[in-house]
Phi, psi and omega in degrees: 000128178258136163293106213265122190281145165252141175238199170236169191228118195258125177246153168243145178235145153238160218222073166019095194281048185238173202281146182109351201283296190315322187295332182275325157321309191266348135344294167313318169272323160339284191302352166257358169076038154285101164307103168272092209292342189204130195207096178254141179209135167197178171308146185222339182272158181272028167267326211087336164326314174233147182217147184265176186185117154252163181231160176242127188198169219226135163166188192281188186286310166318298194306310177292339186296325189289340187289319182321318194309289195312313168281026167267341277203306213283149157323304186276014181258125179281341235178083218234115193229106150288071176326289193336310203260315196293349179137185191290150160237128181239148210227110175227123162244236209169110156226168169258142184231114174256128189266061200259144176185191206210155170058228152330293172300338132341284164296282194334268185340335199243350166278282189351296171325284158356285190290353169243024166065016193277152183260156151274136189247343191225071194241127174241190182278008179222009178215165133221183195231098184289163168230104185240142170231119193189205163281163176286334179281337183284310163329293173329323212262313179299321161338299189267346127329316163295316191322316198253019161266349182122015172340130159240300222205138189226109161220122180257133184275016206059190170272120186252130172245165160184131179319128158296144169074202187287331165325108191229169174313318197307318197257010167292000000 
């Protein structure tokens, strides 16, 4: 018998921008005890009509092939792409980062920054506020890199997906 390994998945939708596409999505996944880690959504048309929406979420290959199944399956969604399996793709989020600290752990905070390209969007004489763009992993590291300089406050936007080269959503 093979074990099927669980991973993780960036799926993209594009979606009816009407009220309620979202709520019935993270429903779908909710009611079947799917997790979701990341989760973005905004307008993509120059109308406002369709909005895109990724979700990033973990499990065996099967499980995600039946969730794909399953949201193609709901009304306002037109579109359904499991980047993780359909090809390269690039995948970046954004977060704010605060920093309250004095002295040393101060200066540190301000190499660290530095050394991950993050801008101060905010500087008082005891805080700042990074801004960082990158993978999630990149994210990940400067976060806990912070922590023991004075991390206080993390707000992150999920994850923004999109097919590499000529390729769009459009055309799976």
């Amino acid at each position: 018998m093979q074990v099927e390994v669980s991973g993780s998945a960036v799926i993209s939708l594009l979606v009816d921008n009407e009220s309620g596409a979202l709520a019935r999505i993270v429903e779908l996944f909710s009611g079947r005890g799917y997790n979701i880690q990341s989760l973005t959504v905004a307008p993509v048309d120059e109308h406002g009509q369709t909005s895109r929406v990724n979700i990033v979420t973990t499990g065996t290959q099967s499980s995600i092939r039946q969730v794909k199944t399953q949201l193609e399956r709901l009304v306002p969604v037109s579109r359904v792409v499991n980047l993780t399996a359909e090809g390269p793709y690039v995948a970046r989020e954004m977060a704010l980062v605060k920093v309250v600290s004095s002295g040393e752990p101060r200066t540190e905070a301000l190499r660290i920054a530095q050394a991950f390209r993050a801008r101060a969007v905010d500087t008082t004489a005891s805080s700042f506020v990074f801004e960082l763009t990158g993978s999630t992993d990149k994210l990940d590291s400067f976060i806990e890199l912070m922590r023991p300089l004075g991390l206080v406050e993390v707000s992150r936007t999920g994850v923004a997906s999109i097919c590499r080269g000529p390729q769009t959503i459009q055309n799976f």
